[in-house]
PyMOL Python script that loads the backbone (N, CA, C, O; Angstrom):
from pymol import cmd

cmd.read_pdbstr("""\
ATOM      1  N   UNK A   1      60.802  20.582  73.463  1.00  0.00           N
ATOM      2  CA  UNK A   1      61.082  19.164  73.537  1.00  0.00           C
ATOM      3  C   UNK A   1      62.231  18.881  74.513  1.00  0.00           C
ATOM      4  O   UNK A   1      62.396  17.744  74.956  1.00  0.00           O
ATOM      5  N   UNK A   2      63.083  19.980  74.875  1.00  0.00           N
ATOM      6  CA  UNK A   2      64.366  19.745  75.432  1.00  0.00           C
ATOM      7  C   UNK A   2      63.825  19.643  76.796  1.00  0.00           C
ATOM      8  O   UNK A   2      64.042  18.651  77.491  1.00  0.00           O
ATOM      9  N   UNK A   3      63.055  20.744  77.237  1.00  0.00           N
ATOM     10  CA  UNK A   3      62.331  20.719  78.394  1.00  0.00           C
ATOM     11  C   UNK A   3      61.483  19.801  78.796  1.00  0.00           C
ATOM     12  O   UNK A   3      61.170  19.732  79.985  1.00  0.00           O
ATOM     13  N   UNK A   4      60.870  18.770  77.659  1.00  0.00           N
ATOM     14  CA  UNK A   4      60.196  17.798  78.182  1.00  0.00           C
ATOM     15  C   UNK A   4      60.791  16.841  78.848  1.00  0.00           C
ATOM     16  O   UNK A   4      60.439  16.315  79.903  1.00  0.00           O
ATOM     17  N   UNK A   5      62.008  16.568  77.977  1.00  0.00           N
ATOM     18  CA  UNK A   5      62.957  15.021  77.877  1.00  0.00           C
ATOM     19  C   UNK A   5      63.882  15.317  79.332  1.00  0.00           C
ATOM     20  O   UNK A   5      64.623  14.372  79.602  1.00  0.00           O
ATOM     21  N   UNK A   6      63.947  16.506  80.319  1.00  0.00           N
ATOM     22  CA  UNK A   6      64.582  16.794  80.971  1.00  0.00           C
ATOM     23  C   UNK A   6      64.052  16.652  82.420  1.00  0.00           C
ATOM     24  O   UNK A   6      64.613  16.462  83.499  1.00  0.00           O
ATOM     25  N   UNK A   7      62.503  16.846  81.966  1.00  0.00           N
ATOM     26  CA  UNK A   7      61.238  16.344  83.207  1.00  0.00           C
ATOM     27  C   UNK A   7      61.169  14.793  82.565  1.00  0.00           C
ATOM     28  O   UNK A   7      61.460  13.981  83.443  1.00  0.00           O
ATOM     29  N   UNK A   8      60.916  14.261  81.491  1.00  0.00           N
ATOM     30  CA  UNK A   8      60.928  12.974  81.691  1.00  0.00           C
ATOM     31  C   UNK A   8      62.072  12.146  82.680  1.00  0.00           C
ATOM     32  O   UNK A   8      61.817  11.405  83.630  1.00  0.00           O
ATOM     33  N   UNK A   9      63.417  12.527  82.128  1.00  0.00           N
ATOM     34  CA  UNK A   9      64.628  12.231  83.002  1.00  0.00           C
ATOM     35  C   UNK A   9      64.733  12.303  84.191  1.00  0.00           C
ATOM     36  O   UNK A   9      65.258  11.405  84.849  1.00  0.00           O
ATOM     37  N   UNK A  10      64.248  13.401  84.709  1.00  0.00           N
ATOM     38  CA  UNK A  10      64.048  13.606  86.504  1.00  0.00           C
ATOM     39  C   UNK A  10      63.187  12.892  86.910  1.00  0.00           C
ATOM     40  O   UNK A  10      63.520  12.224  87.889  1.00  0.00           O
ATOM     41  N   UNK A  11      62.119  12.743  86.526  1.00  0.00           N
ATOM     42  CA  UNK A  11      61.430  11.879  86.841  1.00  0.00           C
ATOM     43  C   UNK A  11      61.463  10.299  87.034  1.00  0.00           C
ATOM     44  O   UNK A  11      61.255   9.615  88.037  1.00  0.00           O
ATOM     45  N   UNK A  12      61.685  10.070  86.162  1.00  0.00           N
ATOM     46  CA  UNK A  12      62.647   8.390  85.788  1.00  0.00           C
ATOM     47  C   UNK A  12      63.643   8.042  86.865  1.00  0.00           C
ATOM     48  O   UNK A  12      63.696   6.976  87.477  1.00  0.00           O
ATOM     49  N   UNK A  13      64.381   9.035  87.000  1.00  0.00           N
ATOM     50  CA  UNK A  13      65.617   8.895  87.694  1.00  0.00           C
ATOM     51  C   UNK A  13      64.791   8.782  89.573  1.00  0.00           C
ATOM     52  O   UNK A  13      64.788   7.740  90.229  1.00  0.00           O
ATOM     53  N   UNK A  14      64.485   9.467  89.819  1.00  0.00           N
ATOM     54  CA  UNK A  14      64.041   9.710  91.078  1.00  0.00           C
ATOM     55  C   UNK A  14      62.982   8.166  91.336  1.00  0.00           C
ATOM     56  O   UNK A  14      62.791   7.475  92.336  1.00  0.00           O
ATOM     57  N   UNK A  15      62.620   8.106  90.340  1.00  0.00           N
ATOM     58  CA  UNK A  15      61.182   6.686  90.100  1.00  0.00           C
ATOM     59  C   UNK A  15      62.135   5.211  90.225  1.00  0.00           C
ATOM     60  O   UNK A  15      61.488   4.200  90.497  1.00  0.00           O
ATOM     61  N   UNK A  16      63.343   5.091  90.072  1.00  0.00           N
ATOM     62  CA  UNK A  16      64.296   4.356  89.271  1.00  0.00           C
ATOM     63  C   UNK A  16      64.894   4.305  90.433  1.00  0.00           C
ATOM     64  O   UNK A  16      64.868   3.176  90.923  1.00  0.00           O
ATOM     65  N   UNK A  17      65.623   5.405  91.296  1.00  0.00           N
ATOM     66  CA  UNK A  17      66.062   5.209  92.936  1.00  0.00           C
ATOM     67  C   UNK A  17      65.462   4.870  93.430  1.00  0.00           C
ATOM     68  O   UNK A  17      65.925   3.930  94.076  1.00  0.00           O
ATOM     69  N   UNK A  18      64.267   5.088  93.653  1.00  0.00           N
ATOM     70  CA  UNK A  18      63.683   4.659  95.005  1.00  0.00           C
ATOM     71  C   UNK A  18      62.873   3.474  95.063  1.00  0.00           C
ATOM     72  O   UNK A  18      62.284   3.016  96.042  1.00  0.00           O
ATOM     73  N   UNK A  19      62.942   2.836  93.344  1.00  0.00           N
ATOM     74  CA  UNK A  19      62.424   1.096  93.524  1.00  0.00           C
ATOM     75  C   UNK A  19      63.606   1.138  93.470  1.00  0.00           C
ATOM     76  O   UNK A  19      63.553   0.079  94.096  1.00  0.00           O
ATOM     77  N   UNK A  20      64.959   1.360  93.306  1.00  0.00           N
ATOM     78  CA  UNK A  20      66.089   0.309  93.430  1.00  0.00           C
ATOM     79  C   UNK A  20      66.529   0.304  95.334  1.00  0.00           C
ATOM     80  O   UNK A  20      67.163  -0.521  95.992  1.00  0.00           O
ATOM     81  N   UNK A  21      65.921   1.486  95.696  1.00  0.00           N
ATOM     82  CA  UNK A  21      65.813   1.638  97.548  1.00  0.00           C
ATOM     83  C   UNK A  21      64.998   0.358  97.885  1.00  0.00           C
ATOM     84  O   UNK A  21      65.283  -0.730  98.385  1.00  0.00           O
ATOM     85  N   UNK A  22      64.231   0.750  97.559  1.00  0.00           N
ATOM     86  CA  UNK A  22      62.817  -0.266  97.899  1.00  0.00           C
ATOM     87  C   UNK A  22      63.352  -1.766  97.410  1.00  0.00           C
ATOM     88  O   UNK A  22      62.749  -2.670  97.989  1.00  0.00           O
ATOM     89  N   UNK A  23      64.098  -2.097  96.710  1.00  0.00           N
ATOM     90  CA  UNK A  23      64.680  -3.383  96.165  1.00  0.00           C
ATOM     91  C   UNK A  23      65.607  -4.177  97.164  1.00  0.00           C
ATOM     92  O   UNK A  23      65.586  -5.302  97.662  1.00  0.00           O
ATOM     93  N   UNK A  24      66.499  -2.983  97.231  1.00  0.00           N
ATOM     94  CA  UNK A  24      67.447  -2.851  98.496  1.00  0.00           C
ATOM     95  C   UNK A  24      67.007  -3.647  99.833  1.00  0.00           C
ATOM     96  O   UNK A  24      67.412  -4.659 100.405  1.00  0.00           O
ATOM     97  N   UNK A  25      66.032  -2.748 100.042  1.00  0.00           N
ATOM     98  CA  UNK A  25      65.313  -3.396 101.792  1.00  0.00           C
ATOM     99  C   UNK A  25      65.123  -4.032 102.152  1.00  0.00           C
ATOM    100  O   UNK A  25      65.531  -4.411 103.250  1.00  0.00           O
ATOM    101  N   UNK A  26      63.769  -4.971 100.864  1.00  0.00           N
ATOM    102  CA  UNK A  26      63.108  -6.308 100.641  1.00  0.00           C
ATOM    103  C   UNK A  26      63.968  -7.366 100.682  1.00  0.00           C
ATOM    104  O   UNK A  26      63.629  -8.351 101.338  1.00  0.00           O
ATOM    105  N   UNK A  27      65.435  -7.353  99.882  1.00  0.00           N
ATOM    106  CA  UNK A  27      65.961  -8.622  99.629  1.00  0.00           C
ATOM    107  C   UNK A  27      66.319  -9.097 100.926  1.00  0.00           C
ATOM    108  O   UNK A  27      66.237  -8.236 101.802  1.00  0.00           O
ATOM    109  N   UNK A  28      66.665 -10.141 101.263  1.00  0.00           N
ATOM    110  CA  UNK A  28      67.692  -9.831 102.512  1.00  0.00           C
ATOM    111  C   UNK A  28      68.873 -10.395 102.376  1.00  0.00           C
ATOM    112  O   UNK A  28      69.524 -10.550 103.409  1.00  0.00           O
ATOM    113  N   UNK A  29      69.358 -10.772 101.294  1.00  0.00           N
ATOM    114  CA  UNK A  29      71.100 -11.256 101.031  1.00  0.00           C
ATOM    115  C   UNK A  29      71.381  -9.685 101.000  1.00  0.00           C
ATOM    116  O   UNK A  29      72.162  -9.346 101.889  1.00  0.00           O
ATOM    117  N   UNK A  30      70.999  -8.808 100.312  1.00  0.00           N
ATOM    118  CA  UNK A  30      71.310  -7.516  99.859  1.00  0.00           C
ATOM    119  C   UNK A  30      71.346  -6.711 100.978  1.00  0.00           C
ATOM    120  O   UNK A  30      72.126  -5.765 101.081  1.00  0.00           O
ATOM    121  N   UNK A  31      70.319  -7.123 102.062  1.00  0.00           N
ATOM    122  CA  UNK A  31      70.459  -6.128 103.125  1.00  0.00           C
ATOM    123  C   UNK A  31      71.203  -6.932 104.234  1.00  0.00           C
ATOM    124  O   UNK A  31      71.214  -6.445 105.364  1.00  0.00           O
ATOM    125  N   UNK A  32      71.668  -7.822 104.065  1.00  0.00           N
ATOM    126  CA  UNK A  32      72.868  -8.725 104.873  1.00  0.00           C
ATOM    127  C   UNK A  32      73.990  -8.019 104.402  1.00  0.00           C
ATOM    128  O   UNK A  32      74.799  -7.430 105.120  1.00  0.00           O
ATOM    129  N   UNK A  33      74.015  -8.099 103.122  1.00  0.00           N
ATOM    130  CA  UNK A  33      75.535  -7.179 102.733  1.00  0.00           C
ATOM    131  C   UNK A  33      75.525  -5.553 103.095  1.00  0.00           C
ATOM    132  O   UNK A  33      76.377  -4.844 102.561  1.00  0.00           O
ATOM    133  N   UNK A  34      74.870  -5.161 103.709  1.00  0.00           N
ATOM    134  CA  UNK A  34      75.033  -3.793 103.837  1.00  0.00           C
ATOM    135  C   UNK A  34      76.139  -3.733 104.064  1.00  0.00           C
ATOM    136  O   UNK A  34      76.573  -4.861 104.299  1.00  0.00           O
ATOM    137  N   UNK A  35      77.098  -2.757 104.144  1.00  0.00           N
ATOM    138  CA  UNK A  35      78.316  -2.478 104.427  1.00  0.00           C
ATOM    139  C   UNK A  35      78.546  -1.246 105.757  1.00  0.00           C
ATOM    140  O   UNK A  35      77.991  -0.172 105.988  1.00  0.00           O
ATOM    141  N   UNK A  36      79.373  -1.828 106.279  1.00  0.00           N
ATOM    142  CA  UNK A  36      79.132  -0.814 107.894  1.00  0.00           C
ATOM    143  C   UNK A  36      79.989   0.762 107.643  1.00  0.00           C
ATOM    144  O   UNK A  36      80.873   0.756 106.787  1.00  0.00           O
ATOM    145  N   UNK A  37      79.771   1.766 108.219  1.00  0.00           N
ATOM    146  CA  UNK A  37      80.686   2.571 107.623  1.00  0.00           C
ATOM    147  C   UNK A  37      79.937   3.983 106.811  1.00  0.00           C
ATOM    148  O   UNK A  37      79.013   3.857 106.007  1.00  0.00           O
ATOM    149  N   UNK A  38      80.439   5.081 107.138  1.00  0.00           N
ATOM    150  CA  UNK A  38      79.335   6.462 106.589  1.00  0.00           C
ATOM    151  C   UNK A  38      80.078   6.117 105.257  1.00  0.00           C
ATOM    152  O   UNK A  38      79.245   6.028 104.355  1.00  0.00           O
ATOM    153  N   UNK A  39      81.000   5.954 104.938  1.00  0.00           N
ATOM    154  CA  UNK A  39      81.704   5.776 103.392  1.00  0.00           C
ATOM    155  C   UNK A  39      81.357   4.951 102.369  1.00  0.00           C
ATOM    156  O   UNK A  39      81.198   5.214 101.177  1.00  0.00           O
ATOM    157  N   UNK A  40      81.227   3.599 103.149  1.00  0.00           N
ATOM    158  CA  UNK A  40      80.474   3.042 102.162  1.00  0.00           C
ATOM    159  C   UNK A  40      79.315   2.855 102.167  1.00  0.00           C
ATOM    160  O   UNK A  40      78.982   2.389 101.077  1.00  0.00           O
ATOM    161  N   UNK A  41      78.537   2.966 102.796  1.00  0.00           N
ATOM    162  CA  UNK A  41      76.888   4.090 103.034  1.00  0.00           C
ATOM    163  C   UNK A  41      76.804   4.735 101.608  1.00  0.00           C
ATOM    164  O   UNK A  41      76.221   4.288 100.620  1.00  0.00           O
ATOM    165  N   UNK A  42      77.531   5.902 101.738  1.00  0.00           N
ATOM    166  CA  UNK A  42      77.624   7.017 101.004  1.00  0.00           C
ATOM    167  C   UNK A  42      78.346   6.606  99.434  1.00  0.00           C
ATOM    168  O   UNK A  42      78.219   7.446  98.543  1.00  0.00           O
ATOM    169  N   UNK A  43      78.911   5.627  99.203  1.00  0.00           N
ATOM    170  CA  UNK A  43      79.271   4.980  98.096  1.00  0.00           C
ATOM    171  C   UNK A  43      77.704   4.332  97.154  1.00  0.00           C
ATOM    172  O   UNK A  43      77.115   4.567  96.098  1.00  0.00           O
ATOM    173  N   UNK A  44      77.554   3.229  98.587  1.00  0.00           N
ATOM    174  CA  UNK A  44      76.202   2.685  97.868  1.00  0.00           C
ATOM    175  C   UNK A  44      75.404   3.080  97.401  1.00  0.00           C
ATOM    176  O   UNK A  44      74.839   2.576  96.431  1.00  0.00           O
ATOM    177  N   UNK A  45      75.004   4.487  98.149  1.00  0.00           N
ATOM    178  CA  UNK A  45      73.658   5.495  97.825  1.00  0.00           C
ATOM    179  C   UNK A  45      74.271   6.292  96.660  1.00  0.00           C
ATOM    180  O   UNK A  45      73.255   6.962  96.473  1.00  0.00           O
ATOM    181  N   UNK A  46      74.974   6.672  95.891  1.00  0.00           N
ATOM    182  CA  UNK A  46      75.695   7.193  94.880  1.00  0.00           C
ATOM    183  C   UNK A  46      75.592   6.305  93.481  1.00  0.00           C
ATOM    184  O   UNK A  46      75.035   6.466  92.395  1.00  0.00           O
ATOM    185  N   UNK A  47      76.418   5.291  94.078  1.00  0.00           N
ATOM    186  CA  UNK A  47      76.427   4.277  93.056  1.00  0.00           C
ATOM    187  C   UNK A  47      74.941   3.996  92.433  1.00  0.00           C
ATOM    188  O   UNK A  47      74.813   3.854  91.216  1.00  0.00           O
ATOM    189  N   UNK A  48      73.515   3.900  93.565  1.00  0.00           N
ATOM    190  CA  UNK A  48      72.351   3.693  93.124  1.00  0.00           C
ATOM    191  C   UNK A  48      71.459   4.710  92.565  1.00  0.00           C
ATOM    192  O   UNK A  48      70.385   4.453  92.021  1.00  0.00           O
ATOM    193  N   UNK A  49      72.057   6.113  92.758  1.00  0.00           N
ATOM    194  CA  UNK A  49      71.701   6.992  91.672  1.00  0.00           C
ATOM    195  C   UNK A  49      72.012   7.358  90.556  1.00  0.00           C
ATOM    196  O   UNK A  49      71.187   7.747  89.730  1.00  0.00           O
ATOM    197  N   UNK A  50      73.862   7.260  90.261  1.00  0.00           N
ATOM    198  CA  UNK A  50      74.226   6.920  88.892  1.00  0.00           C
ATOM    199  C   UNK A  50      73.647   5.591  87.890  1.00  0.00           C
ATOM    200  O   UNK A  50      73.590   5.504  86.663  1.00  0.00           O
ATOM    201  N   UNK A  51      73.198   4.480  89.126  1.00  0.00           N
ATOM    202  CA  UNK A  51      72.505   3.355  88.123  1.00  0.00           C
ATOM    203  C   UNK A  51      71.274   4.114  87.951  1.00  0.00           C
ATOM    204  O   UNK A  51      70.889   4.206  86.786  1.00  0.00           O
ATOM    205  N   UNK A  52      70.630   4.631  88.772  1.00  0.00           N
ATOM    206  CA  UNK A  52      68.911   5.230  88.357  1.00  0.00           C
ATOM    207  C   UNK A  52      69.032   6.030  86.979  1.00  0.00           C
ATOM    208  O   UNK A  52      68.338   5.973  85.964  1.00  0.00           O
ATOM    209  N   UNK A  53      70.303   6.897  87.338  1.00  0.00           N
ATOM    210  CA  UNK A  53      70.115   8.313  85.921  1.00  0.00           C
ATOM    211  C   UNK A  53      70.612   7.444  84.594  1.00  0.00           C
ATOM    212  O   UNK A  53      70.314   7.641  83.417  1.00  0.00           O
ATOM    213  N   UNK A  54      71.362   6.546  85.095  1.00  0.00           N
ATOM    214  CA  UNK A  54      71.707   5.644  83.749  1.00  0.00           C
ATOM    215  C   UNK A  54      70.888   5.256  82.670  1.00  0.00           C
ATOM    216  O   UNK A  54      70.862   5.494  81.463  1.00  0.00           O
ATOM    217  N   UNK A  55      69.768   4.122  84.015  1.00  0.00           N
ATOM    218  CA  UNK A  55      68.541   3.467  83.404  1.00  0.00           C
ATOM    219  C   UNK A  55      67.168   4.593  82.565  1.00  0.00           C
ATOM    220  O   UNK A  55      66.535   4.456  81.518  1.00  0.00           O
ATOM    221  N   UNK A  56      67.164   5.712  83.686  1.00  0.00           N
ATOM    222  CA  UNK A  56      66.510   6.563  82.998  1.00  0.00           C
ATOM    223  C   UNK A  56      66.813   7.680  82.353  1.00  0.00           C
ATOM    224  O   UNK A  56      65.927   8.532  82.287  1.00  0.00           O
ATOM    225  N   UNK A  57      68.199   7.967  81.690  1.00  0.00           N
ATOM    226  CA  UNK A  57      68.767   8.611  80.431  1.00  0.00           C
ATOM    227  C   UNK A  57      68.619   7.584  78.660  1.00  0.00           C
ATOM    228  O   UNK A  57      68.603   7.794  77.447  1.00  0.00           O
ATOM    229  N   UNK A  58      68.548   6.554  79.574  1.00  0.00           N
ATOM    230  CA  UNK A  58      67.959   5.148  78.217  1.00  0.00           C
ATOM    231  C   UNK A  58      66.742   5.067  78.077  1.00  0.00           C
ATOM    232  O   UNK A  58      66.162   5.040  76.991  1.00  0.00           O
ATOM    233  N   UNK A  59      66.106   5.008  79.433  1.00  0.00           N
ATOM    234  CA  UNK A  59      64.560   5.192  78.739  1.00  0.00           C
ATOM    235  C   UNK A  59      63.836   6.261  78.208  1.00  0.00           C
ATOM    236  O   UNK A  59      62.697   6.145  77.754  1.00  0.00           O
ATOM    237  N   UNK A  60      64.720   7.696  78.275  1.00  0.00           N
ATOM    238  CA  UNK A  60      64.477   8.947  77.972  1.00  0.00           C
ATOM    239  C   UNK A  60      64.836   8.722  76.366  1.00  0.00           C
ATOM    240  O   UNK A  60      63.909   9.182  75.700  1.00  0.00           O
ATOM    241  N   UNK A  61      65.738   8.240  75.642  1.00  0.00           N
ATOM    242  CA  UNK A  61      66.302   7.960  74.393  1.00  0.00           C
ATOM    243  C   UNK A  61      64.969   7.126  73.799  1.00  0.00           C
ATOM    244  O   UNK A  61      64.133   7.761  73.157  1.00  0.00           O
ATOM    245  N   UNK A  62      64.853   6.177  73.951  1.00  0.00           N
ATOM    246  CA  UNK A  62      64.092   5.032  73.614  1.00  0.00           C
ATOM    247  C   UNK A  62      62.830   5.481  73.369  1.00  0.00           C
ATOM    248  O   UNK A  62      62.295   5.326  72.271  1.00  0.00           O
ATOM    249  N   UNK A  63      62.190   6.143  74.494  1.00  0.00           N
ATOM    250  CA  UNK A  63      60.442   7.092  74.570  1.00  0.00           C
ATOM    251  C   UNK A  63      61.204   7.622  73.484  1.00  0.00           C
ATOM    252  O   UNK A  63      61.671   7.053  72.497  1.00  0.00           O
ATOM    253  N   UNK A  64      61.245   8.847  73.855  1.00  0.00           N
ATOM    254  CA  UNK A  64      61.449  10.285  72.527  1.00  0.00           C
ATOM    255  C   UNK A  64      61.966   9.953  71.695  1.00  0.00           C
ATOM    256  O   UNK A  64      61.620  10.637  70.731  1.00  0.00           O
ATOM    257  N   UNK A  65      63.214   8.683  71.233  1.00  0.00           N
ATOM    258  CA  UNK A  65      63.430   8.306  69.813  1.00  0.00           C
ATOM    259  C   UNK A  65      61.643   7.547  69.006  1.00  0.00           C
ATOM    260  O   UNK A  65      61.132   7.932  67.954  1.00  0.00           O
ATOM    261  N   UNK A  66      61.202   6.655  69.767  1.00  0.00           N
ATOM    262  CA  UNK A  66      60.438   6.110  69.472  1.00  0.00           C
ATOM    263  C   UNK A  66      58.800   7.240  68.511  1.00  0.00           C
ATOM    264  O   UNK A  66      58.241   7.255  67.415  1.00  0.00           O
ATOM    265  N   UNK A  67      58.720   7.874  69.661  1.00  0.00           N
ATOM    266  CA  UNK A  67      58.173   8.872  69.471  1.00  0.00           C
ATOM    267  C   UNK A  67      58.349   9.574  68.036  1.00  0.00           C
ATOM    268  O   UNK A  67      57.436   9.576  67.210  1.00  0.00           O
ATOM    269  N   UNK A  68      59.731  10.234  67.787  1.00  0.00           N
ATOM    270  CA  UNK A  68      60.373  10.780  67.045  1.00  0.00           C
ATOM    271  C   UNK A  68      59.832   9.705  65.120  1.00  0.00           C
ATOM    272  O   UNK A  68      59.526  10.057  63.981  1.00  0.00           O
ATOM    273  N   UNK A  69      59.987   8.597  65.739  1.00  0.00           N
ATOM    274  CA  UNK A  69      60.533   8.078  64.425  1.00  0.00           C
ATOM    275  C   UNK A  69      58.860   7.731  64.237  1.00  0.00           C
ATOM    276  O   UNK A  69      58.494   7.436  63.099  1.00  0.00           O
ATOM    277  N   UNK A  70      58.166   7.754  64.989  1.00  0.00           N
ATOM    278  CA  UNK A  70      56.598   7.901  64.618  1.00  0.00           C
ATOM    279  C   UNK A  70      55.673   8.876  64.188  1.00  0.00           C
ATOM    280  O   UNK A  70      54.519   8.990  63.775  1.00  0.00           O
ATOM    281  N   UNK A  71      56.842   9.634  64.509  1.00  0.00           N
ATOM    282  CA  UNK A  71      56.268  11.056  63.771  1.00  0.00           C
ATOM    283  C   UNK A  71      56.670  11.018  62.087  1.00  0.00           C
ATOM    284  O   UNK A  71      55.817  10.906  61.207  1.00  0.00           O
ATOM    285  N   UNK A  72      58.266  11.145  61.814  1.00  0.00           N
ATOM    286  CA  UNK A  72      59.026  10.732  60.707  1.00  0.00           C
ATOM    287  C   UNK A  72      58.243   9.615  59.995  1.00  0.00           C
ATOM    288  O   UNK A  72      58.030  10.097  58.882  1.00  0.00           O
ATOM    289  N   UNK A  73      57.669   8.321  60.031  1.00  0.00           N
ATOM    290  CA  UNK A  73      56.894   7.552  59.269  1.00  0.00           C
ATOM    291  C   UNK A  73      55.347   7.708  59.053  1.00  0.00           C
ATOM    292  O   UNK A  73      54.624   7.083  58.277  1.00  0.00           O
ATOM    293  N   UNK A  74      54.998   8.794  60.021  1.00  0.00           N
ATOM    294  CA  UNK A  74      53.405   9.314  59.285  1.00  0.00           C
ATOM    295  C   UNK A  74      53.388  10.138  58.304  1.00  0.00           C
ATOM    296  O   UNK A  74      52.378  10.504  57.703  1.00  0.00           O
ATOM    297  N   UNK A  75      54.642  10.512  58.069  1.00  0.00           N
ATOM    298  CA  UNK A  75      54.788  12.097  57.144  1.00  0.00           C
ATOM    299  C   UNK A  75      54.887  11.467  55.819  1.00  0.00           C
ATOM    300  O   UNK A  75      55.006  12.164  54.811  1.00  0.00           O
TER     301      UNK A  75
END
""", "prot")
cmd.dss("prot")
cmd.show_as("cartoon", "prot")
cmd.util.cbc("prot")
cmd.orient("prot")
């Protein structure tokens, strides 16, 4: 189970960057604010993978609790 919830997570996370990339591009207030600079480049792209692993360390909880407690009420 540990091994599942760990491919669910990678997965999520990587799925979770690259629509928040893809979010990024489309807007264009968002891509007006780009910020000039390898630093804050390298800030932004950071910052949008700690939000990805965030969002999908919660949806990793939520699945497998859910899961969990559906198992626990058939028994």
């Amino acid at each position: 189970m540990i091994k599942l919830s760990l491919v669910i997570l990678a997965v999520l996370t990587v799925l979770i960057a690259t629509g928040l990339r893809w979010r990024e591009a489309r807007i264009p207030a968002v891509r007006a604010a780009r910020p000039a600079g390898w630093v804050a480049t390298q800030k932004r792209a950071l910052n949008r993978w700690v939000t990805a692993a965030t969002a999908a360390s919660l949806a990793t909880i939520l699945l497998l609790g859910g899961l969990h407690w559906l198992k626990v009420v058939q028994q």
